[in-house]
C-alpha positions as CSV (number, residue, x, y, z in Angstrom):
1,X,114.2,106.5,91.9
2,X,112.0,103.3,92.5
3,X,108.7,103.3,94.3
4,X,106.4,100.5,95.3
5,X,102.7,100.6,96.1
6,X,101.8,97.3,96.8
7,X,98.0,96.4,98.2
8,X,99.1,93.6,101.1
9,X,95.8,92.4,102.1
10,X,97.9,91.5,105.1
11,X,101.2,91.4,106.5
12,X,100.8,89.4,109.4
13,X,102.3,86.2,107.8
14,X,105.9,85.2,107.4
15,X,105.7,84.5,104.1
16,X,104.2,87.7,103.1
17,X,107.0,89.6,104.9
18,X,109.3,87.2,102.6
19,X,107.8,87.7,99.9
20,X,108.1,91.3,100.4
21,X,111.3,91.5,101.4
22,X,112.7,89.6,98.2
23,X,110.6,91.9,96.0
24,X,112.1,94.9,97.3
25,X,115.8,92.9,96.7
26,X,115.2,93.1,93.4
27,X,113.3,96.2,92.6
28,X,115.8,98.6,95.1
29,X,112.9,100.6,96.3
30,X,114.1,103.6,98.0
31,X,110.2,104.6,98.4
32,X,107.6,101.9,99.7
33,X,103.8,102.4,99.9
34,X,101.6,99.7,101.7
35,X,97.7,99.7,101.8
36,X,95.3,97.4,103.7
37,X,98.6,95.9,105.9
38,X,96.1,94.9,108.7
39,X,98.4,95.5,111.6
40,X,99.1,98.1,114.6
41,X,101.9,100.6,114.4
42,X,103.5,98.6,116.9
43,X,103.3,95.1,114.9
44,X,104.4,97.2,111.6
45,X,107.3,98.6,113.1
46,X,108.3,95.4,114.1
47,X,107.6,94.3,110.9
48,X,109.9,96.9,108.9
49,X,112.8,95.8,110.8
50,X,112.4,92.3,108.8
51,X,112.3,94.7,105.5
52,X,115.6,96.3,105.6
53,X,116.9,99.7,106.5
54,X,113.9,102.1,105.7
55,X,112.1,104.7,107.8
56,X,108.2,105.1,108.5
57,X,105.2,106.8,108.6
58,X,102.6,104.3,110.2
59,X,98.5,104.7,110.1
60,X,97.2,102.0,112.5
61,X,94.9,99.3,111.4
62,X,90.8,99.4,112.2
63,X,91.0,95.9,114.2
64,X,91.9,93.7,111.4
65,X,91.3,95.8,108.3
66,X,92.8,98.7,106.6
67,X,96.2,100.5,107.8
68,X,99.2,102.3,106.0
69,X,102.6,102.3,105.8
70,X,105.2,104.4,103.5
71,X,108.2,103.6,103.9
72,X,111.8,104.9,102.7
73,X,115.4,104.2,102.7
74,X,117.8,106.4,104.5
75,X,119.1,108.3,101.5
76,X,115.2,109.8,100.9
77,X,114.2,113.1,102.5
78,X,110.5,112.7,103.6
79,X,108.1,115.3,104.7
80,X,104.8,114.8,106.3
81,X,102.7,116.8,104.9
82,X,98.8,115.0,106.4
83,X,97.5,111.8,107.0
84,X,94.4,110.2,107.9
85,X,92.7,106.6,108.1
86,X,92.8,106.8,104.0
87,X,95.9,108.5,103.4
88,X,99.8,109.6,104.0
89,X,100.7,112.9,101.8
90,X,104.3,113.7,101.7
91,X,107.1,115.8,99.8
92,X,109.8,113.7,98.7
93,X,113.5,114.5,98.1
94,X,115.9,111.6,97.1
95,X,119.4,112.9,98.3
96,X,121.7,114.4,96.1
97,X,118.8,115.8,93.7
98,X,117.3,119.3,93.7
99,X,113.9,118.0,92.2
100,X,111.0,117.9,95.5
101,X,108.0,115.8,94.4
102,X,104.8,115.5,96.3
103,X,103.2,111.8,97.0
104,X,99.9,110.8,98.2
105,X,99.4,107.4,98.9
106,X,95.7,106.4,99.8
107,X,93.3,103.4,100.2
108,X,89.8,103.9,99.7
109,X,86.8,101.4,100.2
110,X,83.4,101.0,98.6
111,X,82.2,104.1,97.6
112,X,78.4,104.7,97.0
113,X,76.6,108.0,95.7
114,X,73.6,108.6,97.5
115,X,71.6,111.8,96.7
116,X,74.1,113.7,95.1
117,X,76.8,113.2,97.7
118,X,79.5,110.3,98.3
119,X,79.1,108.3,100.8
120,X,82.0,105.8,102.5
């Protein structure tokens, strides 16, 4: 099975969403993680419908920066296991296989230590 994890620094443009689309044609993706895709549940759900026939897990944008997607096609059994502003945990079962695997996708910024203890 074929996953993507692609950093979009955007999706709000046309020619990202082509781009995007025709890189899934080729790769057959059945699993899609996006990071930094700027946009609202609402606009990304428009958004997948450009993409093909895939199913969604959605963390909304801060105004203009950040926001996840993952993303799968209709033969993938997906479970949400947590999310938050920096990630989407799931288990993952392709149909027709017996094998469950667990995937994290997440999107951290500029981390600093600062006496001893990470700060965002």
């Amino acid at each position: 099975m074929s996953v993507l994890c692609f950093n979009c620094r955007g999706l709000g443009e046309s020619l990202a969403v082509s781009d995007l689309c025709g890189l899934l044609r080729r790769l057959s993706s059945k699993v899609v993680f996006l990071s930094e895709i700027k946009r609202s549940k609402e606009e990304m759900a428009n958004t997948v419908q450009q993409l093909g026939d895939f199913t969604g897990i959605y963390v909304d944008a801060r105004g203009r920066s950040r926001g996840l997607t993952l993303l799968w096609d209709s033969n993938v059994n997906v479970q949400l296991l947590s999310l938050s502003l920096n990630h989407i945990d799931t288990s993952i079962c392709p149909d027709g296989e017996y094998v469950t695997w667990h995937f994290t996708g997440f999107m951290v910024g500029r981390i600093r230590m600062r006496s001893g203890k990470l700060d965002k």
